[in-house]
N, C-alpha and C positions, 0 to 999 in steps of 0.2 A: 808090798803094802804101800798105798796112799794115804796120808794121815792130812787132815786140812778142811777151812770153811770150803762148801761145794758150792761156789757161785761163780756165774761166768769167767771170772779171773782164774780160777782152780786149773784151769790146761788140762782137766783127765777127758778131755777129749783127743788130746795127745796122748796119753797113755793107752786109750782106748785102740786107739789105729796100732799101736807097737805094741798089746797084749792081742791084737789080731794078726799080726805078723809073727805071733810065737804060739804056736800051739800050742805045746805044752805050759804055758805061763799061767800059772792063777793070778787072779786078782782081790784083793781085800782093802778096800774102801773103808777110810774110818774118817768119820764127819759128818755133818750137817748142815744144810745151808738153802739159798732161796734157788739153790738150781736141781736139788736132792734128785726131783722128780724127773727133771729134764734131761740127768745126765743116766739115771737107771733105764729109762727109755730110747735114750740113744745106744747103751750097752746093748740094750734087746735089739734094737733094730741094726745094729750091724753084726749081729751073732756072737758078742762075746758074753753075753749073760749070765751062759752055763758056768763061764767059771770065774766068775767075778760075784763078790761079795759084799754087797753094801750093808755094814754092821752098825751106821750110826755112831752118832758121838759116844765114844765108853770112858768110865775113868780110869780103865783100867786098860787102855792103849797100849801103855806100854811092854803090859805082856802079850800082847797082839804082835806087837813091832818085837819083841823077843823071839817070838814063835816063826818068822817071816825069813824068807833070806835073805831079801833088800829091799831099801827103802826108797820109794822113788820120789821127788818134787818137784812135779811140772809146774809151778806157779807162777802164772807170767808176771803177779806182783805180790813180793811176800818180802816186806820190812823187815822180818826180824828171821826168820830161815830156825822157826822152833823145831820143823820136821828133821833138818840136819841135828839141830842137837839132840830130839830124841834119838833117832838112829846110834847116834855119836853113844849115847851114855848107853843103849843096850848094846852095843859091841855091833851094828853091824853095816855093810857097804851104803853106800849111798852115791844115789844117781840125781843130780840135781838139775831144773832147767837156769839156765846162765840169767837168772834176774839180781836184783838188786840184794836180796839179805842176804838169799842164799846163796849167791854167784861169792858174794863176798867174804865166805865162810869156809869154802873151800878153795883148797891147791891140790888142780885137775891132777890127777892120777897119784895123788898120794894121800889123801882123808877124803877122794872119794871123785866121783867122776863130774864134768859138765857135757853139759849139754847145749847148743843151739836151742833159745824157746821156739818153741811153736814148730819143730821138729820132729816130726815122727817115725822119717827113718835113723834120723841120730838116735832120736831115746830106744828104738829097736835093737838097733846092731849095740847100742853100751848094754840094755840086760842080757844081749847074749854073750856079750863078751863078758863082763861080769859072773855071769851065771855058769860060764864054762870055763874060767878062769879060779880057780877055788884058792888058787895061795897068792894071786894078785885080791881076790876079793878080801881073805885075811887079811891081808898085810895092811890095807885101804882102812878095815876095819877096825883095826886093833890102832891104827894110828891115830883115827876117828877116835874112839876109845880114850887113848892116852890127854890128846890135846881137851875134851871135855873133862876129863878128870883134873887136868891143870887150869885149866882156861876157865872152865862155868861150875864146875860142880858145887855143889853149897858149900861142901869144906873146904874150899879154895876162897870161893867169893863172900861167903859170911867172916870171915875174917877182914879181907879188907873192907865192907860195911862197918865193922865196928871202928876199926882204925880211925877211918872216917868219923863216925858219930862221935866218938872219942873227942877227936880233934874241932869238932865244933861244939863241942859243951864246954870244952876248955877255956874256945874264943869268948864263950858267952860268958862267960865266971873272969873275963878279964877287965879291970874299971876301964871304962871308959873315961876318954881323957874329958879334964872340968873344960866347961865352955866360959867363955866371958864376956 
């Protein structure tokens, strides 16, 4: 699964060359964007159409990304690396390309793999390694798993928000000192 806006920055043109070097790989596209068109017609024209899936933006992704056996994020620029932490919170591997959110969100071979951007024999050879790896793909995953469950999950970070808003309502209920 690719989950992400599909505009020239998305890299599933990279994904597309390494879902053509794996036969057996399906693919499942989840998103929308200004390149939608440009990137299903490149699927077609280099033969991997039959098994690639462009589902559109759903809200319900995440059981997409449940259903999947890993998640991959080629995106040459992705500030915030949402796609690792979906993966993260449905328990599963993730193959990331080495940019800024997402590079910075993972530690290579233990919550999940990196990759060289704009690489598409690296992103090849990690799904197959991943893919024919089943208890290093667990272990990536469940670790993934663990750290969203500490790190981002609401009942982790809704708590420190309150702590927070706590501590500035407090400030504000404090007199300010008299001027003169």
């Amino acid at each position: 699964v690719v989950v992400g806006n599909l505009d020239p920055e998305s890299g599933l043109d990279i994904v597309f060359g390494a879902v053509a070097r794996i036969s057996e790989l399906y693919l499942w596209v989840i998103g929308d964007g200004s390149a939608a068109q440009d990137l299903q017609d490149k699927a077609l024209m280099i033969g991997i159409k039959p098994r690639s899936r462009f589902v559109g933006w759903r809200y319900d992704a995440l059981s997409l990304i449940s259903a999947a056996d890993l998640v991959v994020c080629p995106a040459l620029q992705d500030d915030i690396g949402s796609g690792v932490l979906e993966a993260w919170a449905c328990g599963k591997p993730v193959i990331v390309a080495d940019s800024v959110g997402p590079g910075l969100l993972i530690s290579h071979r233990e919550n999940g793999v990196l990759v060289p951007m704009d690489d598409t024999r690296s992103l090849a050879e990690a799904i197959k390694w991943v893919m024919q790896d089943q208890s290093f793909a667990e272990r990536m995953a469940k670790a993934g798993f663990e750290l969203f469950n500490q790190s981002y999950a609401a009942s982790s970070v809704l708590p420190q928000y309150m702590t927070v808003f706590k501590q500035l309502v407090e400030e504000a209920k404090l007199p300010s000192a008299p001027t003169q």
